[in-house]
Structure formats: C-alpha cells, structure tokens
N, C-alpha and C positions, 0 to 999 in steps of 0.2 A: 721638683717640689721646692728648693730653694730659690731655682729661677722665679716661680709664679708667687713666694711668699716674699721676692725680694721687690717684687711688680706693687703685691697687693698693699704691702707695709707702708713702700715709698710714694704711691701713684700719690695720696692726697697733700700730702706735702707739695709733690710737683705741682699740684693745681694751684695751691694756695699760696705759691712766689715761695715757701720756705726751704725748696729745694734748687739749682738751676737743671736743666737740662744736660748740664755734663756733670754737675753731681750724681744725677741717677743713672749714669753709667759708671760710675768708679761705684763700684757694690765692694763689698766688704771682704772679698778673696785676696789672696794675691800680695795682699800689702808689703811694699809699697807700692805698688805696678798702678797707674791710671787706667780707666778705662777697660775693667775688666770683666762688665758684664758684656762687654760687646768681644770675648772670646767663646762664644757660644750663641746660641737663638737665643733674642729675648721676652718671645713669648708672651709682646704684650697683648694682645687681641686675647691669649687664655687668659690673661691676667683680668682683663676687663668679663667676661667671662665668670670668672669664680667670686668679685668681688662682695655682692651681697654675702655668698654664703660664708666665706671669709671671715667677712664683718661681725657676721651674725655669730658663729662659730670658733674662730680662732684654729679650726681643724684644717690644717693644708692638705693631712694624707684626703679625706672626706671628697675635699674641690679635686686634687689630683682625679680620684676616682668616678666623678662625675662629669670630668673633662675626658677620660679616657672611655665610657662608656660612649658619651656624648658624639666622641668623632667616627665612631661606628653608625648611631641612630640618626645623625645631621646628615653624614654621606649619603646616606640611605635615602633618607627624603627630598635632600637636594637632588639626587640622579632623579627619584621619582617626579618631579614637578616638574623638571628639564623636559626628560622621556616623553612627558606626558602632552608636556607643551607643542612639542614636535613632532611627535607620531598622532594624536586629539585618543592614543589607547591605552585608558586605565589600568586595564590588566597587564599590556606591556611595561608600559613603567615601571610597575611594583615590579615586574622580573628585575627590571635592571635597576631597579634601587636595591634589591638583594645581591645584583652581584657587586655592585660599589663599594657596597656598605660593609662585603662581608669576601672581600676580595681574599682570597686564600694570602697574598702576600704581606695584607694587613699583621697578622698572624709573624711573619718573619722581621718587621716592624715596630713589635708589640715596645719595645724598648726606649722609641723615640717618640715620643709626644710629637715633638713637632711635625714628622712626617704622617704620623696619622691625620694630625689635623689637615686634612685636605678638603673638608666638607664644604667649603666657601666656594669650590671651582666652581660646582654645577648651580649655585644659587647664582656664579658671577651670569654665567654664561644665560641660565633662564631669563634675567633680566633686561641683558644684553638683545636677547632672542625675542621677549617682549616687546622690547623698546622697537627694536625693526620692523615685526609684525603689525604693531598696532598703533606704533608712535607715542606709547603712553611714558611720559618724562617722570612718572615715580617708579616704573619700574626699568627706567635706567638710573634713578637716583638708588634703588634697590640693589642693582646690578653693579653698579660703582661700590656701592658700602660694603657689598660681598667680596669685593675685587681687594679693597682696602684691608675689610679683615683677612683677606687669605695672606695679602703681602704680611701682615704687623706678625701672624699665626707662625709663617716660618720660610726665613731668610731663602732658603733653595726655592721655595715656589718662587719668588720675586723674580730668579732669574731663567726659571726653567719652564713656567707655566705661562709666562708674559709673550709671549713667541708666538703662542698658541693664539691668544684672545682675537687680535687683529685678523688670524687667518681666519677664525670662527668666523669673527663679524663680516670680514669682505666675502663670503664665500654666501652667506643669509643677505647679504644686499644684493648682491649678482643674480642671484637665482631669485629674489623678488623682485629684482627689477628698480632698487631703489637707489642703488650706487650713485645714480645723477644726482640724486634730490639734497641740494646746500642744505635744506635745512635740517636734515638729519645726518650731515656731516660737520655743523655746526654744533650741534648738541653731544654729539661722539666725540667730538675734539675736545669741549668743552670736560665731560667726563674725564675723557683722558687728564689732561693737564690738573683736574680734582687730581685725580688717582695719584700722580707724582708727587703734588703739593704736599699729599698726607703720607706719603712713601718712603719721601727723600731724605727727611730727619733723621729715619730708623736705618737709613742707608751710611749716611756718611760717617758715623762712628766706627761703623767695620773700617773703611773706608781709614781714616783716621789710625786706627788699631793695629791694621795692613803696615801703614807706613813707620809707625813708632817702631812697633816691635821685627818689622824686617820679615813677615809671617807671609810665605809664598808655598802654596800646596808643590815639592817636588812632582815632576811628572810618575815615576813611580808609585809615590804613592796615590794618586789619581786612579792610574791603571789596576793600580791592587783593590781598591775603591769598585769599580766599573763591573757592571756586570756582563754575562759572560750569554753567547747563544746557548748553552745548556743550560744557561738560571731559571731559564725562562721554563725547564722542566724540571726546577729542581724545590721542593718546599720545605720551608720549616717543620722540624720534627716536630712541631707542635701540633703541626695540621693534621685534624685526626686519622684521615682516608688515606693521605698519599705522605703524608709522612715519613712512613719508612719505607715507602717504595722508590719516590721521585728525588734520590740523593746523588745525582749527576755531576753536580759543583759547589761540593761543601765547603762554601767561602765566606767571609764576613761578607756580608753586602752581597753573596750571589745567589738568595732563596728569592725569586722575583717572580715564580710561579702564580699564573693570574689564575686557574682554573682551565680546566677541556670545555666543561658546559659552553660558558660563553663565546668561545670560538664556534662552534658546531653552529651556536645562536646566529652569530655574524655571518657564518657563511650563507644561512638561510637570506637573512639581510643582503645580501651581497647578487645571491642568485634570482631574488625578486628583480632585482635592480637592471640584471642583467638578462632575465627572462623573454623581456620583447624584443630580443635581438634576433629569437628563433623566428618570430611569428611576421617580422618582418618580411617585406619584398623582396625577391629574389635580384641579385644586381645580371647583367647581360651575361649569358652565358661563355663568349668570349673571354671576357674576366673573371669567371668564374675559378676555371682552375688554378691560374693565377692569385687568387684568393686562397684557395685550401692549401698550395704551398708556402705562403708566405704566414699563414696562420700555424701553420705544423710548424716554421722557424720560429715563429713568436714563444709556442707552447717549450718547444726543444729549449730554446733561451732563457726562457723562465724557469724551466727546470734547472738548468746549469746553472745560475744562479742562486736560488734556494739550497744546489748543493755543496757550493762555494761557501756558501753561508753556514751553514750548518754541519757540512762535513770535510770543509777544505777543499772542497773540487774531486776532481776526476780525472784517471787516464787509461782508454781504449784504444783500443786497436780495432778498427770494422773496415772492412772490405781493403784491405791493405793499405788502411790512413791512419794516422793517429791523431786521437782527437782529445784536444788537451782544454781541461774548462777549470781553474782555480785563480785566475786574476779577474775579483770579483767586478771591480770599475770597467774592466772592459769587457766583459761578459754586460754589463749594464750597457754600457753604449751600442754593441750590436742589439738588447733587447728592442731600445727605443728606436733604432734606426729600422728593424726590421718591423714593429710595431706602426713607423711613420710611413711606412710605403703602404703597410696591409691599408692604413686608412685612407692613404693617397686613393689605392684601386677601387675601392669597395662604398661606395656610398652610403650604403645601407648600414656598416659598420661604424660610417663618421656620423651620421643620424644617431644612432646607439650610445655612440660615444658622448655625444654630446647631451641627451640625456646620462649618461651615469654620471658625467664632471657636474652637472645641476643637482645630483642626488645628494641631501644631508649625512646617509650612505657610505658613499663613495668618500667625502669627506672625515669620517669620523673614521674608518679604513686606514685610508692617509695619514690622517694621523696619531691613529694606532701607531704604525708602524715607524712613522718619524721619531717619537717618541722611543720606543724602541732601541731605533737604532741610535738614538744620544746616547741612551741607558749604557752602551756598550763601551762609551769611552773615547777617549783618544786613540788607544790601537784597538782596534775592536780585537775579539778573539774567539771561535769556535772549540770547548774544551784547551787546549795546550798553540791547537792552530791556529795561525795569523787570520783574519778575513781583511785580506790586501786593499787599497786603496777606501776602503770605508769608514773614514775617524772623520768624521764632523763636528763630535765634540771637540776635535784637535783645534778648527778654526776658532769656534766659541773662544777656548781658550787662549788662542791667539789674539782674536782683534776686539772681543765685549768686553770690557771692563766687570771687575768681581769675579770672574769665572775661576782665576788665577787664587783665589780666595776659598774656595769650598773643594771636596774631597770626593764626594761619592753619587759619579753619574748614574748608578744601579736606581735613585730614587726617582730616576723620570719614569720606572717604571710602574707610581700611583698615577702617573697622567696618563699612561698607554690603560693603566685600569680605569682609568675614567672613560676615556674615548671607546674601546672593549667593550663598556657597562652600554655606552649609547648605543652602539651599533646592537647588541645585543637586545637589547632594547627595539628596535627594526625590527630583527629578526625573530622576535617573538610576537612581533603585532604580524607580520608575517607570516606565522604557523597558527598563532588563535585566530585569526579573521580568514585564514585558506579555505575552511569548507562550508560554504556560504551553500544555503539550502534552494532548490526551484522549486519546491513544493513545502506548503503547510507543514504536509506528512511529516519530511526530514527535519523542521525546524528545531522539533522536541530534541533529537538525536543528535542533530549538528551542535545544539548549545549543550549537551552534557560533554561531548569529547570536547570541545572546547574549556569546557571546565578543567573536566579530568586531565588534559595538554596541562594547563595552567597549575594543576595544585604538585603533576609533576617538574614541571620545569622549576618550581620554587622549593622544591624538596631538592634536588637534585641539586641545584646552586648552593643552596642553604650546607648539606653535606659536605659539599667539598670547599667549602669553606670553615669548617669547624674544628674549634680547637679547644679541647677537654681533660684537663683542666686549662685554665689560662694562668701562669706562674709569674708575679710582678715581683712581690717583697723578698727576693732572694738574696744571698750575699755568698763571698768567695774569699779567700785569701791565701795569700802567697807564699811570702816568707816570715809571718809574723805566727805568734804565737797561739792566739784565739781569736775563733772567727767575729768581727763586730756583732750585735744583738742587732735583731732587726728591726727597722728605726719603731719610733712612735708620736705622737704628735707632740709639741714642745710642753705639753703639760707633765710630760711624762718622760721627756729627758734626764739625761743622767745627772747625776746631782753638781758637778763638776761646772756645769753650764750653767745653773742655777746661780752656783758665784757668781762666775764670770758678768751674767747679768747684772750684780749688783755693784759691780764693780766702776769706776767713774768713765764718761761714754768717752773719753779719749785714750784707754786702755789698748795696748796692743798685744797679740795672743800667736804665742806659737805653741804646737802641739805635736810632742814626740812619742813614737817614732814619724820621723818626717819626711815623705814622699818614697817609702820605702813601697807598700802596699796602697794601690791606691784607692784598693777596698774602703781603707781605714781614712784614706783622704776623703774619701765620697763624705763621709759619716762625719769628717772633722765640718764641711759644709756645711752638710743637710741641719747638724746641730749647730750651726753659727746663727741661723733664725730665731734661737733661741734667746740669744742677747744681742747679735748685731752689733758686736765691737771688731772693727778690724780683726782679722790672721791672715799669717804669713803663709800657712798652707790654701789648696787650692787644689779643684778639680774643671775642666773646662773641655771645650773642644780643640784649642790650640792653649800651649803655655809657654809665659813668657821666658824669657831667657834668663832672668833674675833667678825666677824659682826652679829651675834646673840647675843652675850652679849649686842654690843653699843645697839643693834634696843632693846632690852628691857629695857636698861639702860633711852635711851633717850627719849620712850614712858611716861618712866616715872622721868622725872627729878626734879620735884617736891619733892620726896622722898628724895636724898641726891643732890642737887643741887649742890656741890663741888666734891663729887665724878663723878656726872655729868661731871663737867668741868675737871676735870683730865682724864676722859676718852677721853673727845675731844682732849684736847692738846695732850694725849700720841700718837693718829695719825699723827701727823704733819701737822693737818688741818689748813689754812693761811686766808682761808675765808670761810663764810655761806651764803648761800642763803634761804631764810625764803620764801615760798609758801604760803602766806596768805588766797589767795582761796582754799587751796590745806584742810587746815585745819578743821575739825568738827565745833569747835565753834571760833569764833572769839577769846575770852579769852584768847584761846590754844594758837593761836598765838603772842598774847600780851605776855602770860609768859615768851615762846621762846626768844622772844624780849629784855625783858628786864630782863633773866635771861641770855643771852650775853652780852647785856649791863653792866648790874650788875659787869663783869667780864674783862669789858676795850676793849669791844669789838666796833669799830668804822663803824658806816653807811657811804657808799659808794656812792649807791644811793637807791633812791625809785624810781619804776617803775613804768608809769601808770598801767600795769596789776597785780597790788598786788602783784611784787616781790620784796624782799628787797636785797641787796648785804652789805655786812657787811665784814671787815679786822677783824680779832683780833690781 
C-alpha cells in the first residue's frame, strides 16, 4: 500500500517536469540510501490502476482492496477470452477462466500483490493470437499494452513470462502456416521493440540499484526460494478442501499447488490429441513388433523418469540384473533416443506425431511443464532428494542478465497455472462437445448432460480453489512489547504523524525502536504516506547495507553511545520519534530517551498514546 500511494502521490508531478525520473525512485525509505523504491516491485501498472479512485478518495486501504479483488476477476476473464479464442467454446473457457482466476496457489500468494497480478498474460497472449489469426493490428496493439502492463505490474513476470510469448507466437505461426509472411513479422518485431522501449526505463534502476548497493541473490538463498516436486502437492492452509490434508512441503515459497481438477481436465486434452493414433493405419506387419518393443522402452523410460523426479529413482533386481534409474538427464537421453527410433520405424506414429507438435495442446503441455521445471530452481529437489542433472534455472542464472537479482523461482509457478488453465481449457471443450447426438431423440439428452458436465466441472474447480476466510490486515511481533494496531487509512493515523506532517518538507525522521521488529518497520512505512518526509527506517525486498549497520548499531547503543550518535547525525535525521509501547521493557525506552536527551536533543511533544516527538 505504500508502494502504490507512493506511485499514486508522485505520478502527476512526474508528468508535470516537477519531478525527474530518478527522483521518483529515491521514495522516502531508507534515508539516506538513493534509489530505493527500486528495492522492491514498483507496482506502477497498479498505480495507474487505482489512480482515479485514489484521487477521488484519498483511501489507499479501499484501491489496495480493489486491486486485490481485481487480479482474481481480470485472471478470470483474461484466461476466459483466450480459451475462447482458441478452442471457438464458451463453456470451455468459462472452466478455465475459473481455474486461472482461482488457482488454489493464488491462495498461498495472497501476500504478494505483485504476483497475483498476473491477469495481463492471457490478455497479452489473446491479442497476440488475434493478431496471427486475423491480422487485425489493434488487437496486437491490445496485446502489446497487455504485455507492457504485465511487465510495469511485476518485475518477476518481465523475466520469467518473456520466454514464453515468442514460443506462443512461433508455435500459432507454424501451425497456421504464416511464419513466412514479412508482413506480419514486420509488425511483431515492430511490437516487440514497443514492448522494450516502454520496459526498459522500469528495468534499469534495479539495474542500477544491483550495482550501487553490491545486492546479488546468494545461490542458497535462491534454492531456499525454489519450489520443490512435492509443492506441487502441497497447499496453503488457507485453502479450504486440501488445506490440511496436502502439507507435503511446508516451505515459504513451496505451497504451489495448482488443483487435481485441472490436471484430470488436461489429460482429457491430451488424449483427444492423441486419440487418432488408434484409428490410424496399421504400419507393415514386419515392423510391427519392432514397434511394440520399442514403444514398451519408451513407456518403461517415461516411467523411470517421472520416478527420478518425484521420488529419486529406483533400485531392482529382475531376472538377475540390476536395474538402476535415478540420474534423471540420462534417463532423459535414453527417453528420446528410444522415442527417435519408435518414430524412425513406425510411420503411422511420425503422422501422429506430427499432428500433436501442430496441437495448441500439445504446446500448452509443454509448457506447463517448462515452467514447472524452472519453478524448481537451480538444484531442483524431490522432498530432501536431488533431481540430478535438471537445474535450468541454473543457466538463466548463469548467462540472462537480472536473474542474479530476484529470489523465488517457486513463482513460475502462476505461469505453469496459466498454461494448466489453457490446456484445461481443451480438455473441457473436450468432454462438453464428446456426446454429440445421431438422432433428434438424444439431442434433448445430450445437451442436459452437457450441461450438468459443465455446472460440475465449475463447482468442483471453484471448491478446490476456496479460501474461507481470506485473512490480509494481520500483524505479529517479535521482540517488542505491543503488537502494532492494525493500519488505517492516513485519515486516521496515529497522531504522531499528524505532526510530523506539519513539520517543514526537509525534516528528517527516525523512529525508535529501530529495525528491531520489522512488524513495527512495516507500520513505521505504511504511516510515512502520511507526511512523506524522509526516515531512516525501512522495509523492502533487499536492504541497503547503511540500514543494517544503524538497526545493529542502534539495538545496541548502550555499547558506544557516541558513536551511536554520530551514526544518527550522519543521516541528516531532524527529529525522533520514541514508540514507548513499541518497546520490550520500559527501561529500553527511558535509555532512548535520555540517551537523546543526553545529546541536546529537545521534546516536542508527549502523546497520550506513548509517543514521544523530539527535535535534535
């Protein structure tokens, strides 16, 4: 909420020359530290977003809440006009706009604004998908603007969903046959380089931020980040069905449970796709059985894989061999190799084939599962077990720029829910269009099960997606005394702030106890909206090296109480605010007290609720 009141306050000045563009990155945490709205998402696409109501209102909780609502209802109908576009079935789409919109993992999320906001993929992509189908240049100007707002919405999509787009688009050209055509590689490029132009501003101050402050994600903490093959069964106790059943890998960042329904959905998806391989022509008898063995290798291999994956492998003894399958890359290479001979023999099968690699299908499968497997990390991991040779995120973060910047590969898996939701999507235009009538008679009959398919398929989604109550305004603390009040919009801030606002706009503000609890940091933020003058305190996603010195410095100032004070002055701090109840023991805050005082520090006022305001 600070992030989007610090967007909504600042944006018109930016427009109006009264701000520059690197002013509105030094946001008013931090102080003195530069550039430190670019230690977190900046959120401006929500900023743009809430600003009427903003304007109109002055209520940030209000826009919060209707941003948060929002990226549930947009997912929703962005998968639906995707779906719809792509399958021409209404009733399928609504399935998989329900399970987008209401992804069980959204749910283990509920925390991060920014990664809910994912609602702009499936508008980029429908656009995108227009533009190829139809050639119509506003619904790729549509599909760029969605592309753009998903970038500004939040920093991880830029570099985790981008990957994706170009394989959408080349996979809708090849299968329509338009890959050739300059002039709609023309106007794609053209998009593209839009998309950068409006991207790259919002890029290079991380960028920048990276290099001042020396901020590089350790690989540990990456991997502690990374979600795990059991996340993938494991959900937020919030969800209300599987909650407390699916607690597999109770990890920050490893509740990434997408739902059962939707899988069941995609396999249906999967097996239409795959259906006319039965009904196909027999290949020559000669190569016949040579076929069925090399297909029972294929199956065997795919097995052994899956259980590499999932459960570290295996070791058997049969017919007096031992048969060892847990080095997962090479259990991959014999897949494909014995996969490339079946289609060598079998014609019928390289037919097959070549329809499923043309299916939208087959593709959204793919990259399900791509996504997926980033979700896992640089070491990937099964429960406690390696899954050997399979870190791909390792290269990312080896050779793309940015990667080295952000923490938590677990969040690729709202794009594995996005791609899930399409195939899903398939698979339910698939089961509602299966019992197609030959007579009048069954027509009546066919369209009520059809129905009734449908009102359960969106029940059953809708279930295992539900989370009852949904808990935002909570608060915790640590080692302080009393837990903060939980917030309220600046009209109704604590009266401490109220000074501080009338105070002259070059005032600077520290606020004790300082980086002890950073419950109480949260709150020292979220109430800086309230006047917008500089402090030294601070909450973010990375913090600067300054403000870890003071919060150790000042926990303990008892120790050198002058170097104490020189670290405050070298801030340019003008006033304190001493949180009495904020404090463990009362003592604490007497020393505070009169270890400013001590220092010609002057009380401003006492507040009835145990705040002090003090000049130095």
């Amino acid at each position: 909420m600070w992030i989007l009141a610090w967007g909504a306050e600042h944006l018109p000045r930016l427009l109006t020359g009264a701000m520059s563009w690197g002013g509105f990155w030094n946001a008013n945490i931090f102080h003195p530290e530069p550039m430190t709205l670019a230690l977190s998402e900046n959120l401006f696409a929500q900023t743009l977003q809430i600003l009427p109501i903003y304007w109109l209102t002055g209520n940030i909780i209000l826009c919060y809440n209707l941003l948060f609502i929002s990226t549930f209802a947009l997912s929703a109908f962005g998968a639906y006009l995707l779906v719809r576009d792509l399958t021409g079935d209404a009733r399928a789409a609504f399935i998989a706009g329900l399970v987008y919109g209401f992804l069980p993992y959204r749910i283990a999320s509920i925390p991060h604004l920014q990664v809910l906001s994912s609602q702009w993929m499936p508008f980029a992509l429908y656009g995108l998908n227009r533009f190829i189908t139809s050639g119509s240049r506003k619904a790729l100007a549509g599909g760029t603007a969605a592309l753009v707002m998903q970038n500004w919405s939040c920093v991880y999509y830029v570099l985790y969903f981008a990957p994706f787009v170009p394989l959408f688009v080349l996979h809708r050209m090849w299968t329509l046959g338009t890959i050739r055509t300059v002039r709609t590689w023309a106007w794609l490029i053209g998009a593209a380089a839009g998309t950068l132009v409006l991207t790259l501003p919002f890029l290079l101050p991380y960028r920048e931020v990276q290099a001042f402050f020396g901020i590089k994600r350790p690989l540990g903490e990456v991997v502690n980040f990374s979600a795990n093959v059991w996340s993938y069964v494991t959900a937020s106790e919030n969800v209300w069905l599987w909650g407390g059943l699916l607690r597999f890998y109770e990890r920050p960042e490893g509740e990434t449970f997408l739902g059962f329904i939707p899988w069941v959905l995609g396999c249906a998806a999967l097996a239409a796709v795959a259906a006319p391989a039965a009904a196909g022509p027999s290949d020559r008898p000669r190569r016949r059985w040579l076929e069925i063995v090399l297909l029972f290798i294929v199956v065997t291999q795919l097995i052994a894989v899956m259980s590499a994956v999932v459960f570290g492998g295996f070791d058997l003894r049969a017919f007096g061999m031992q048969i060892r399958a847990r080095t997962v890359s090479r259990l991959l290479v014999q897949f494909v190799i014995a996969a490339g001979l079946l289609l060598a023999v079998s014609p019928r099968l390289r037919k097959q084939a070549a329809i499923v690699a043309r299916s939208p299908a087959a593709l959204f499968f793919v990259a399900t599962m791509l996504a997926m497997w980033l979700s896992l990390g640089p070491i990937p991991k099964a429960g406690e077990s390696l899954v050997s040779g399979f870190g791909l995120y390792g290269v990312l973060m080896e050779y793309v720029p940015g990667f080295t910047g952000v923490r938590v590969p677990a969040r690729y898996a709202m794009i594995a829910g996005l791609f899930l939701a399409i195939l899903a999507g398939f698979g339910s235009a698939r089961i509602l269009g299966a019992a197609k009538s030959v007579s009048p008679e069954l027509a009546k009959i066919s369209g009520e099960r059809r129905r009734m398919a449908f009102a359960v398929i969106a029940v059953l989604v809708l279930v295992e997606g539900a989370a009852i109550p949904i808990e935002i305004n909570r608060t915790w603390n640590v080692s302080e005394a009393a837990l903060p009040a939980r917030v309220f919009p600046r009209s109704g801030a604590p009266e401490v702030y109220q000074r501080i606002a009338a105070l002259p706009a070059e005032s600077v503000i520290t606020e004790f106890p300082f980086g002890g609890d950073k419950a109480w940091e949260i709150r020292y933020v979220y109430y800086s909206a309230a006047h917008w003058r500089p402090i030294t305190n601070g909450y973010s996603g990375a913090f600067p090296p300054g403000y870890n010195e003071r919060a150790a410095r000042f926990q303990h100032i008892a120790v050198d109480p002058e170097a104490s004070w020189q670290t405050l002055r070298s801030t340019g701090t003008t006033h304190v605010v001493i949180h009495r109840n904020a404090f463990g023991k009362p003592e604490d805050a007497d020393a505070v007290e009169a270890w400013l005082k001590a220092h010609g520090a002057r009380e401003v006022e006492r507040l009835p609720d145990g705040d002090i305001l003090l000049a130095l």
